[in-house]
VOMARLUM-255379 format. One record per residue (C-alpha): residue number from 0; residue in one letter; z, y, x. Coordinates in nm, 3 decimals, decimal comma, padded with zeros to 5 digits. Example, Ala and Ser with C-alpha at 12.3 -4.5 7.8 and 13.67 -1.06 7.14 Angstrom:
REM residues 2
<0 "A" <00,780 -00,450 01,230>>,
<1 "S" <00,714 -00,106 01,367>>,
This chain:
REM residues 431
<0 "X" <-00,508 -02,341 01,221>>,
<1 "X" <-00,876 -02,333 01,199>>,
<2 "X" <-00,899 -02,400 00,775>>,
<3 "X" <-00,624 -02,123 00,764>>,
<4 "X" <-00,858 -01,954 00,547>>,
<5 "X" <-00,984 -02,154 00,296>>,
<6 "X" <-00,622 -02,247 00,220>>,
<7 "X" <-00,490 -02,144 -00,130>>,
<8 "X" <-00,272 -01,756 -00,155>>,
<9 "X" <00,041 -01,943 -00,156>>,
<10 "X" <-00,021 -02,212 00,135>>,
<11 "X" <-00,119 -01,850 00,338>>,
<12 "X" <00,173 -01,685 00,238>>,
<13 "X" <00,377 -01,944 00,413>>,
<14 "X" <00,180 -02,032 00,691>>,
<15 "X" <-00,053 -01,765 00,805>>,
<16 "X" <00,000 -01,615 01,132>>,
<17 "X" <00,249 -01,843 01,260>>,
<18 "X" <00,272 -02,251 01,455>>,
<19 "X" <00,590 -02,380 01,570>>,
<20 "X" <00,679 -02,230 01,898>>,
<21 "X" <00,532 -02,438 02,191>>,
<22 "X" <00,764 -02,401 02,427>>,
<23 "X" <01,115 -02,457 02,224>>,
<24 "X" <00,958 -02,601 01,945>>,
<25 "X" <01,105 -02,412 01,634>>,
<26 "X" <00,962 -02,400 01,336>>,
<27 "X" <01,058 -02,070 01,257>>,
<28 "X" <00,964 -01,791 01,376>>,
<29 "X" <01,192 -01,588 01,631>>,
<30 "X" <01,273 -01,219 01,599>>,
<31 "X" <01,157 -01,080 01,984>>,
<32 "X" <01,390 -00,786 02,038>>,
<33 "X" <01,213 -00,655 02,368>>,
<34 "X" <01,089 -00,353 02,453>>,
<35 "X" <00,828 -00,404 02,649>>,
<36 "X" <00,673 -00,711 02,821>>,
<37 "X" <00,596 -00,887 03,142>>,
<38 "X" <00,240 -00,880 03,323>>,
<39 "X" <00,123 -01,189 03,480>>,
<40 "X" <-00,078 -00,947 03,753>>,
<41 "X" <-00,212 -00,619 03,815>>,
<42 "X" <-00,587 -00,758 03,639>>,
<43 "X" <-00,411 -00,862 03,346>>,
<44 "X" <-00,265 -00,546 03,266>>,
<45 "X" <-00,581 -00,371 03,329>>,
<46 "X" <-00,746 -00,569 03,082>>,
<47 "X" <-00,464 -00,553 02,822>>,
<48 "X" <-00,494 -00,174 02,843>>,
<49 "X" <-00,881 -00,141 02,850>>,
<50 "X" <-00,905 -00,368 02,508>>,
<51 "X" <-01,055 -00,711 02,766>>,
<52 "X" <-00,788 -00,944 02,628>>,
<53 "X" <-00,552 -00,921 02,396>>,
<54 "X" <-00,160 -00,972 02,449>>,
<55 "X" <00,194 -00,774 02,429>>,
<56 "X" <00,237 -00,416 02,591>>,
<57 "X" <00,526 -00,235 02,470>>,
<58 "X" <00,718 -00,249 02,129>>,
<59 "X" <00,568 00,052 01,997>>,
<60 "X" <00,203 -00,135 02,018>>,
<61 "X" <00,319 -00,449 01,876>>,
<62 "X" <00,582 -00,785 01,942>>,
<63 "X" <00,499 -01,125 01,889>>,
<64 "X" <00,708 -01,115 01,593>>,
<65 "X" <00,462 -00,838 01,431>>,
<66 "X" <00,144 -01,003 01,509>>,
<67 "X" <00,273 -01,307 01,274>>,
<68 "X" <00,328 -01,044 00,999>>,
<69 "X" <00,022 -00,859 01,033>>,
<70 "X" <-00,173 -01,193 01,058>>,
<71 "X" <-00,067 -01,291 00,736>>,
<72 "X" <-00,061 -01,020 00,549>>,
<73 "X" <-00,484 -00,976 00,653>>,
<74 "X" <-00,501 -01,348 00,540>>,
<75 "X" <-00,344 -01,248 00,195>>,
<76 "X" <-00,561 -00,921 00,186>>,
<77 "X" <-00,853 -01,092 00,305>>,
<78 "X" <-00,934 -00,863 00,585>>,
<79 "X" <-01,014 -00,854 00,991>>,
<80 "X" <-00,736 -00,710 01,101>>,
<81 "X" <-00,374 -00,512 00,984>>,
<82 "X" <-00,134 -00,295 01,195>>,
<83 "X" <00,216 -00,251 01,114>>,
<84 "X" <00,402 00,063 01,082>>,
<85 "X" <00,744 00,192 01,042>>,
<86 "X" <00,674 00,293 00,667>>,
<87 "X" <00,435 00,282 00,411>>,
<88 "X" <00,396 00,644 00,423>>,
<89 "X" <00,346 00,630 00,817>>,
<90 "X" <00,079 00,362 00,761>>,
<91 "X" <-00,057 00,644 00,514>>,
<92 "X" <-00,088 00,908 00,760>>,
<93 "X" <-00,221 00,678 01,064>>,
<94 "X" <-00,474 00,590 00,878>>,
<95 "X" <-00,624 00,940 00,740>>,
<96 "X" <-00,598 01,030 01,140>>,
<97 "X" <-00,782 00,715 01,267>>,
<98 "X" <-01,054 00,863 01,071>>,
<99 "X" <-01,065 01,247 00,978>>,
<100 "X" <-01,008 01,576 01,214>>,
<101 "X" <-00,998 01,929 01,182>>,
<102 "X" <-01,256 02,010 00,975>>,
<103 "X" <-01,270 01,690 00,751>>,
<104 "X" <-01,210 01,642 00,410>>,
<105 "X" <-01,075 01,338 00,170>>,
<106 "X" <-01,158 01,329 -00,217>>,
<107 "X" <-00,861 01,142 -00,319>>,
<108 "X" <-00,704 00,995 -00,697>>,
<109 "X" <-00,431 01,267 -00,780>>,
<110 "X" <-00,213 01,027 -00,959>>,
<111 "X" <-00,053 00,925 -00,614>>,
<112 "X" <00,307 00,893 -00,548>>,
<113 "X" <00,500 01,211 -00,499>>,
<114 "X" <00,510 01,133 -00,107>>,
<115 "X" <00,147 01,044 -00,070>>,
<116 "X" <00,071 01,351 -00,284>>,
<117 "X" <00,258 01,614 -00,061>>,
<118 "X" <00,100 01,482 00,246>>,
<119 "X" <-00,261 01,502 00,120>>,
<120 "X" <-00,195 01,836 -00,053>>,
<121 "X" <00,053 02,033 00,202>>,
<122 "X" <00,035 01,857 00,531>>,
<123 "X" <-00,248 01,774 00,605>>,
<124 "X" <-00,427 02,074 00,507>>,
<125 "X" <-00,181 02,224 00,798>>,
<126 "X" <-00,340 02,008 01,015>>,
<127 "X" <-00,683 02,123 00,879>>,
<128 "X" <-00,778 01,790 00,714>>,
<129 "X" <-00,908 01,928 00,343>>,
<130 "X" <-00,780 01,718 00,010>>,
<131 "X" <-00,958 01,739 -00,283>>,
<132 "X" <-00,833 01,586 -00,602>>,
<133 "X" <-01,042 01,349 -00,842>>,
<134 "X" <-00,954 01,157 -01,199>>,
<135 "X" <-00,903 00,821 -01,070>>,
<136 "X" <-00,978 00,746 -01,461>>,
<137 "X" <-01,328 00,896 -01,412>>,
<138 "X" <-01,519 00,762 -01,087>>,
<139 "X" <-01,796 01,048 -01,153>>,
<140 "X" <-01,535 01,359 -01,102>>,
<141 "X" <-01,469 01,206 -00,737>>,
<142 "X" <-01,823 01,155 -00,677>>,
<143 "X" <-01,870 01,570 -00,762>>,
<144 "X" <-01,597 01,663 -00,502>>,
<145 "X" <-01,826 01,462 -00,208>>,
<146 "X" <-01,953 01,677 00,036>>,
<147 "X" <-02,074 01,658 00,395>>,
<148 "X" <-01,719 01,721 00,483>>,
<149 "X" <-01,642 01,402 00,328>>,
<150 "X" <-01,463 01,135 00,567>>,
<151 "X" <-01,291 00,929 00,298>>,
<152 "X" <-01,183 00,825 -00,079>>,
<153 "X" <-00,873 00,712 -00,143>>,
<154 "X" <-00,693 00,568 -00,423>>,
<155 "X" <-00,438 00,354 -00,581>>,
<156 "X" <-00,491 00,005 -00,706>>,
<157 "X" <-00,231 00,081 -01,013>>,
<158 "X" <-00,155 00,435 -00,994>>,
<159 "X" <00,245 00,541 -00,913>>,
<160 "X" <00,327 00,630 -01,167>>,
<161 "X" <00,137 00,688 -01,453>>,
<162 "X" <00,030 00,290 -01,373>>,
<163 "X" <-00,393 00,420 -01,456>>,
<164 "X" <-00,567 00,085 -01,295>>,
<165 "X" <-00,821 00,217 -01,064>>,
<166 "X" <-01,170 00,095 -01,106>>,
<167 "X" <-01,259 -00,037 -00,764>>,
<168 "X" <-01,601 -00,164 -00,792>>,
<169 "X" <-01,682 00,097 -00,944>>,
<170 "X" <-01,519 00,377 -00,635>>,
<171 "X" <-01,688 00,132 -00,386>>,
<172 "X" <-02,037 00,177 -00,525>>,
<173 "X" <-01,975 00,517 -00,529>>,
<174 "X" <-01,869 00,517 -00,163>>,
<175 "X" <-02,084 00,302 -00,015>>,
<176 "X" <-02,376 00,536 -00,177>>,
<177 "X" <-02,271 00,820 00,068>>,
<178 "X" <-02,128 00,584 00,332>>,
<179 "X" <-01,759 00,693 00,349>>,
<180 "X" <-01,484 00,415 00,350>>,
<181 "X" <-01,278 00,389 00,012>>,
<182 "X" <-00,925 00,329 00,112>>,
<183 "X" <-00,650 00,177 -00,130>>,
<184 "X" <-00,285 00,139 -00,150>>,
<185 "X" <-00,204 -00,191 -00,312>>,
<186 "X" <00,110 -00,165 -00,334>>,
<187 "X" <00,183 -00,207 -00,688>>,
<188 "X" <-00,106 -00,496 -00,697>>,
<189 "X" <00,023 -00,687 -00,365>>,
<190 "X" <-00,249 -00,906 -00,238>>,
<191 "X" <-00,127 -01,160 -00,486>>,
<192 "X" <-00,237 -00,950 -00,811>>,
<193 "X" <-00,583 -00,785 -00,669>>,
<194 "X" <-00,726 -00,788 -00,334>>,
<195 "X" <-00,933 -00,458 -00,321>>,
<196 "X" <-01,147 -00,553 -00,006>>,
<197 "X" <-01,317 -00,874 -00,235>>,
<198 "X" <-01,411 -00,565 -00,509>>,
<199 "X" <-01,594 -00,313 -00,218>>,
<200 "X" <-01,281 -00,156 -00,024>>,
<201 "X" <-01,252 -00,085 00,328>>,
<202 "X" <-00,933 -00,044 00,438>>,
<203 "X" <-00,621 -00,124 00,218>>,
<204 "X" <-00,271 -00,021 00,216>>,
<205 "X" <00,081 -00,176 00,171>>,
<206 "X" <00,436 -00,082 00,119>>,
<207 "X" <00,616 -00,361 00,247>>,
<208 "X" <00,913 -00,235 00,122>>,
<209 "X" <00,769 -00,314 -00,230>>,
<210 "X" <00,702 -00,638 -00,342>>,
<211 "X" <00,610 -00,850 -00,044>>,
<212 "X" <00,961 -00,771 00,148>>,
<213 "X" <01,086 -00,832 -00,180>>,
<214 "X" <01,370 -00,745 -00,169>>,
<215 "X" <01,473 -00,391 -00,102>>,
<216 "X" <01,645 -00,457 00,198>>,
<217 "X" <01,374 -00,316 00,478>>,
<218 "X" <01,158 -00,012 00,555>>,
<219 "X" <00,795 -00,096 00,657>>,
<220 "X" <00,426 -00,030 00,650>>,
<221 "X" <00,095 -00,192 00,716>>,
<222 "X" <-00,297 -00,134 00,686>>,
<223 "X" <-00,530 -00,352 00,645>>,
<224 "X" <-00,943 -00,298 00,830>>,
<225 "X" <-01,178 -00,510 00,557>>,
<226 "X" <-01,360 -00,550 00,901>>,
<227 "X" <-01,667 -00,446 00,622>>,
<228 "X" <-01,741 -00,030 00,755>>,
<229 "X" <-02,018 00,065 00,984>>,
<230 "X" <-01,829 00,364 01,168>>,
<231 "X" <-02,156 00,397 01,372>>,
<232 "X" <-02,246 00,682 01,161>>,
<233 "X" <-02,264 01,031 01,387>>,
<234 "X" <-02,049 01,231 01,114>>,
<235 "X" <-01,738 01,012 01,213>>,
<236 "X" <-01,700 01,159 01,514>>,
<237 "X" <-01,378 01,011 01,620>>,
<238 "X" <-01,537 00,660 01,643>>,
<239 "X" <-01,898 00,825 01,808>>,
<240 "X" <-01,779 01,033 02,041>>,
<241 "X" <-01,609 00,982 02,357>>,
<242 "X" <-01,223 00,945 02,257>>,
<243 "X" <-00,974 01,139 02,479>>,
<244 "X" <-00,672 00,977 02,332>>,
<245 "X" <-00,843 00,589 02,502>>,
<246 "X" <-01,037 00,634 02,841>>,
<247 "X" <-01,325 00,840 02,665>>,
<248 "X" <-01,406 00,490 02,469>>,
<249 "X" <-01,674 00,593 02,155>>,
<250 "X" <-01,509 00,292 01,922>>,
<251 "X" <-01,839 00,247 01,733>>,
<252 "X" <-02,055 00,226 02,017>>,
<253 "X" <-01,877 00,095 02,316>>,
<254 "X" <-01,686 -00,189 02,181>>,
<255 "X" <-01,824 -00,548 02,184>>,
<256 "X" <-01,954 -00,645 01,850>>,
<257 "X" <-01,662 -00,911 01,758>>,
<258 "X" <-01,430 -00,551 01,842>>,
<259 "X" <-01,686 -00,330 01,662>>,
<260 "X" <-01,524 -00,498 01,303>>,
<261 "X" <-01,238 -00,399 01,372>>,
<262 "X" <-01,293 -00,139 01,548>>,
<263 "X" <-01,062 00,086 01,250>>,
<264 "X" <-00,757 -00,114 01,298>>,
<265 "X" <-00,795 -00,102 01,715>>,
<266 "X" <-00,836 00,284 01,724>>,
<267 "X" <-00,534 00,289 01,464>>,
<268 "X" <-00,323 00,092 01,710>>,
<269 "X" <-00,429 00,218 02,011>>,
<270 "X" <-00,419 00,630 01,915>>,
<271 "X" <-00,195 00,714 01,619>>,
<272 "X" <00,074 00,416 01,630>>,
<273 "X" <00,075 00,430 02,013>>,
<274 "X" <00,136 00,757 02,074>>,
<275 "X" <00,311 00,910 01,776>>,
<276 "X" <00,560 00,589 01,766>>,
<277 "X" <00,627 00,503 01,411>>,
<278 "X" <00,597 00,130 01,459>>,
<279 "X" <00,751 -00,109 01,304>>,
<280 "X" <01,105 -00,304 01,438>>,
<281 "X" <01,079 -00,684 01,471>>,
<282 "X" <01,394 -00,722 01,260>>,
<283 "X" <01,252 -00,545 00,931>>,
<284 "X" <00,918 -00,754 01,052>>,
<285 "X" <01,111 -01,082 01,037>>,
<286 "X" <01,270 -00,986 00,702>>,
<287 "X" <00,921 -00,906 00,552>>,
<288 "X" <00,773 -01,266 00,654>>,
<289 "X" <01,084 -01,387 00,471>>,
<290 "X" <00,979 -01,230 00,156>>,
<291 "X" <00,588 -01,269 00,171>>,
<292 "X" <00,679 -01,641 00,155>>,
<293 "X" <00,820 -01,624 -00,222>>,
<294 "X" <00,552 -01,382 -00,305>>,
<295 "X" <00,312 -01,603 -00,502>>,
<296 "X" <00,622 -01,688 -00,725>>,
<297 "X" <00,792 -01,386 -00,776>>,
<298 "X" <00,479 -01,181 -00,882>>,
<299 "X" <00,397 -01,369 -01,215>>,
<300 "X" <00,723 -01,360 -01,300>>,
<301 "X" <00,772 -00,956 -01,225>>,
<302 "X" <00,459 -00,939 -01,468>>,
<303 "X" <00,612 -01,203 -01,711>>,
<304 "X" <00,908 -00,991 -01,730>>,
<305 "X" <00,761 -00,661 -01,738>>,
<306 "X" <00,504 -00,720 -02,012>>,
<307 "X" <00,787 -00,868 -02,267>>,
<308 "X" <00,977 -00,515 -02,164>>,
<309 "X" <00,663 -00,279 -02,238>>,
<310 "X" <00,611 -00,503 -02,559>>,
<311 "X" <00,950 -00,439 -02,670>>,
<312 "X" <00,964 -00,048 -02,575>>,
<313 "X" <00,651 -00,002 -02,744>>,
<314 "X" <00,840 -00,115 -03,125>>,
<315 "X" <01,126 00,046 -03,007>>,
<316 "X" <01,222 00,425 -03,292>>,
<317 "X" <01,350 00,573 -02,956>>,
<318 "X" <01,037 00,562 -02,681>>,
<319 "X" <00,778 00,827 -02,779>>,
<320 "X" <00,536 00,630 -02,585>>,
<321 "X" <00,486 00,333 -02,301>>,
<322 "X" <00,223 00,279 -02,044>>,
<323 "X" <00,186 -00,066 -01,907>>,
<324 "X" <-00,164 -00,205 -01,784>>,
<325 "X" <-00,094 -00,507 -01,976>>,
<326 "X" <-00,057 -00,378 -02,311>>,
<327 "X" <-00,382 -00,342 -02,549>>,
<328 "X" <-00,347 00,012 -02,643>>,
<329 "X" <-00,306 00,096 -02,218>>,
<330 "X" <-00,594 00,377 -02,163>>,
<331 "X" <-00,679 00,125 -01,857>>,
<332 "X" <-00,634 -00,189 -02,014>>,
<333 "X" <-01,042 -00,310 -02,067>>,
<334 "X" <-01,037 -00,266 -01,638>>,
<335 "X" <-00,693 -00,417 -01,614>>,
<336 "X" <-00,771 -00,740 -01,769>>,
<337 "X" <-01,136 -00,773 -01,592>>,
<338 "X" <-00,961 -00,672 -01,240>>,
<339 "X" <-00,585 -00,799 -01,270>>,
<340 "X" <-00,658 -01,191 -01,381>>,
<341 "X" <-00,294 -01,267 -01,226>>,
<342 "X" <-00,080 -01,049 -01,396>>,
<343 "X" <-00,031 -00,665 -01,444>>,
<344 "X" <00,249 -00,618 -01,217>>,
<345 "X" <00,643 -00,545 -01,241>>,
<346 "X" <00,640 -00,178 -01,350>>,
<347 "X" <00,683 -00,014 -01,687>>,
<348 "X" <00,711 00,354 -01,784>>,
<349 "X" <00,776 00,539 -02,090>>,
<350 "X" <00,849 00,812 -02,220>>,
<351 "X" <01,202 00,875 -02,441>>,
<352 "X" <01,240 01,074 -02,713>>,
<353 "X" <01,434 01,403 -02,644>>,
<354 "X" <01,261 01,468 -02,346>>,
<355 "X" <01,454 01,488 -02,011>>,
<356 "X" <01,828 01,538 -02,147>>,
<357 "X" <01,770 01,187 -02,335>>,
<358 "X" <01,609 01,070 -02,056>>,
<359 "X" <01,894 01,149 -01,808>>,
<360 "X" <02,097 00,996 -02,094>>,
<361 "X" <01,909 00,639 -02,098>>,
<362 "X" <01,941 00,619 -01,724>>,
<363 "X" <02,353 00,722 -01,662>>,
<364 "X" <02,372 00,464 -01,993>>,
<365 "X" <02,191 00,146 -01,790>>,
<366 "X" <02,414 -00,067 -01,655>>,
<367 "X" <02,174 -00,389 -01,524>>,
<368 "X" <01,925 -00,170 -01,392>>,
<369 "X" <02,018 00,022 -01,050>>,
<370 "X" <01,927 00,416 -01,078>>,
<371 "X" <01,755 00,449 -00,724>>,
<372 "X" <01,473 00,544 -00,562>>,
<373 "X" <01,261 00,230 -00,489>>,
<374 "X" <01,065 -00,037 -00,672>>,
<375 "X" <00,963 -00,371 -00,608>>,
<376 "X" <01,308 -00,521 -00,555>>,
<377 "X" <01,412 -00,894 -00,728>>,
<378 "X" <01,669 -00,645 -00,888>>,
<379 "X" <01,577 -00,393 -01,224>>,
<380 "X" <01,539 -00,064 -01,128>>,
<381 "X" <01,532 00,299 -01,296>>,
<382 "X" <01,419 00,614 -01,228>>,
<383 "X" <01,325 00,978 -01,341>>,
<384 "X" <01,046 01,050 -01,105>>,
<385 "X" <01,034 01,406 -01,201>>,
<386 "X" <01,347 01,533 -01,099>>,
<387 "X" <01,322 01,288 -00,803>>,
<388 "X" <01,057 01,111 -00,628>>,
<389 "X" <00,809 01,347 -00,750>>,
<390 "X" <01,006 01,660 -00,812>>,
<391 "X" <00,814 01,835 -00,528>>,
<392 "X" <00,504 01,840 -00,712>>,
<393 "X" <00,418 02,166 -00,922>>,
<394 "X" <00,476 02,181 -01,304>>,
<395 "X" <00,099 02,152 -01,302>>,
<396 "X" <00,024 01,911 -01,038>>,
<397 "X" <00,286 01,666 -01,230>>,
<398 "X" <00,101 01,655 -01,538>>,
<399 "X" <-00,258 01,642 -01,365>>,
<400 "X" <-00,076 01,296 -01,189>>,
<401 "X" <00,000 01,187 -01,550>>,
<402 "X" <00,421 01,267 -01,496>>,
<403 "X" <00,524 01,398 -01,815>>,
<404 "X" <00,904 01,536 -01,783>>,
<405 "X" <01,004 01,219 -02,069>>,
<406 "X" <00,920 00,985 -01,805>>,
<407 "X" <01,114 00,747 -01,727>>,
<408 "X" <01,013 00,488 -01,436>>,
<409 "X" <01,150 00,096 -01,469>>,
<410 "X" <01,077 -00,160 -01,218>>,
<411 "X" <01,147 -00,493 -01,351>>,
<412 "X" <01,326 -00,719 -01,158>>,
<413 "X" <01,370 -01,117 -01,233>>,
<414 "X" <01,683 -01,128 -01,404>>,
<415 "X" <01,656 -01,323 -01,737>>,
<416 "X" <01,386 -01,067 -01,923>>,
<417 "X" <01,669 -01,110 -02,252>>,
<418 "X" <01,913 -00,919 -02,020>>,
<419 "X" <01,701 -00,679 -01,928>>,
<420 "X" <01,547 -00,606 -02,246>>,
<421 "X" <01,961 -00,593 -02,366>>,
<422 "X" <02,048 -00,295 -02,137>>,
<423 "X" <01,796 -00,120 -02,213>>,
<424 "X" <01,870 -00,101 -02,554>>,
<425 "X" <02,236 -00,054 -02,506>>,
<426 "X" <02,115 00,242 -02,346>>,
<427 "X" <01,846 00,362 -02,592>>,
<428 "X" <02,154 00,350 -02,853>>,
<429 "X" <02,378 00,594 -02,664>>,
<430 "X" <02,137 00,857 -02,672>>,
């Protein structure tokens, strides 16, 4: 598929990644339930395992039914290369590894989801990788907390979940002036709304659990290498100096140039998904491919949906407030228009009046919306993040993420938007 990519999003979304099978001829794409996988001689498993040629190992390194994920989802993203993980959160934490050590720091957005959050501000730190904490709102206060220390920024496209819209060009220049990587979970974007890499970003980040599986019916992960980051720089050490983890290779030096691109996405492979295991199962692999096929259409109407529900919150005597980057009055609305030219995405959150007891009011009330912990799903969801999803964030570290303890978290589904917009306000009523 040589014009594979200057095909249209949703021609990639189908195709990308993946020909009929040569052999039996199917045109879809088989689910390869095998551990491991057969050499054709000693030299070609040499060269498999010292990077010569590509092909499959063992499961935990990759299937066949993988690469056709993780070859579309970098055609959607517009990158060199993905990997694949077990979660988003795993695809979180292999990539801070591929890059930092003991010793290193990140200067990250603080309005992060509750799970990102906790690893940036109490694991990692155990593992003597330093976070410090930056107004995603203001690109200057993360340029302050840069130091020589410094391995990384990272941020999210649309913020989970005070929904702030990151200003990416403007975190990339910012980057690129001290030559770090700028790393961003897209999650609440998808490839479909915003591709960060086109605005300046190195290495992006998906939940595939979100919006491109669809459907909440699968756990998974994947990163993205822009192929766009000159790790030759001596201060990332991990790509300069000789790698215990992979034969004493120095990834920025020793790989061929085609390899030096991507040379991110091989170390991430090769070190932290090989050998602490979180990879991804060709089942939930298979089910994601399903769902990055409908992507294209179920994204505008998500947004569609969404902004006719933040409309309607925002006149309604019972929500205090409402924060959705499509609305006019948004805080982040003037970058949300210039950056999300698609659509502003499926989520919605406001705030109710009479604070959390009217809050856990609204939500026992819905009857449409599920009350769970997930969002991206064809189905309405609801959540109070504070008590949930981010309850193991400090008083303080809650509000400097923008959670207020009104909050209350919707992900809009597809259902008809007058159905939607109906239990809400059945809800609203009872309280």
């Amino acid at each position: 598929m040589a014009n594979e990519n200057k095909r249209g999003f949703e021609t990639q979304a189908i195709h990308a990644g993946q020909v009929p099978d040569p052999t039996e001829l199917s045109r879809g794409y088989a689910v390869h339930r095998s551990s491991s996988f057969v050499f054709k001689n000693a030299q070609h498993a040499a060269n498999l395992f010292g990077l010569k040629e590509f092909g499959n190992i063992y499961a935990r390194l990759g299937n066949p039914t993988n690469a056709v994920l993780e070859s579309r989802i970098t055609a959607l993203e517009g990158g060199a290369a993905s990997v694949a993980a077990a979660s988003g959160t795993a695809a979180i934490f292999n990539t801070i590894v591929t890059i930092a050590r003991v010793g290193d720091e990140i200067v990250s957005a603080s309005n992060l989801y509750g799970g990102t959050y906790t690893l940036f501000d109490a694991i990692f730190p155990d593992l003597g990788i330093a976070t410090r904490f930056g107004d995603v709102r203001d690109p200057a206060s993360f340029e302050k907390l840069i130091n020589e220390k410094t391995r990384l920024l990272y941020l999210e496209t649309i913020g989970n979940p005070a929904l702030d819209v990151a200003d990416i060009p403007a975190f990339a220049k910012i980057a690129q002036k001290h030559h770090i990587p700028l790393v961003v979970d897209n999650t609440f974007a998808t490839p479909y709304l915003l591709r960060p890499i086109d605005l300046g970003a190195n290495v992006v980040v998906n939940s595939l659990t979100k919006w491109i599986g669809g459907h909440g019916s699968a756990i998974g992960g994947i990163v993205t290498d822009g192929g766009n980051f000159d790790w030759s720089d001596p201060k990332f050490a991990l790509f300069n100096k000789p790698d215990k983890n992979y034969h004493g290779l120095r990834w920025a030096i020793d790989l061929s140039p085609d390899l030096k691109k991507i040379a991110f996405a091989l170390r991430n492979r090769t070190v932290p998904l090989r050998n602490i295991g979180a990879c991804l199962s060709p089942d939930n692999a298979w089910i994601f491919l399903q769902g990055s096929e409908s992507l294209s259409v179920r994204m505008p109407r998500h947004s569609e949906n969404a902004l006719a529900v933040a409309e309607h919150l925002a006149k309604h005597p019972k929500a205090s407030w409402v924060r959705y980057p499509g609305l006019k009055s948004d805080p982040t609305y003037p970058i949300a228009k210039r950056l999300l030219t698609k659509g502003f995405g499926g989520m919605v959150v406001f705030g109710v009046k009479g604070g959390r007891p009217a809050g856990e009011k609204l939500i026992e009330s819905l009857g449409l919306f599920s009350h769970l912990a997930n969002v991206g799903d064809t189905k309405s969801l609801a959540l109070h993040p504070a008590s949930t999803s981010h309850s193991q964030l400090t008083e303080e570290q809650q509000k400097e993420s923008g959670l207020t303890p009104d909050l209350v978290r919707l992900s809009i589904g597809l259902e008809d938007v007058q159905d939607i917009i109906g239990d809400l306000d059945q809800a609203l009523a009872k309280i």
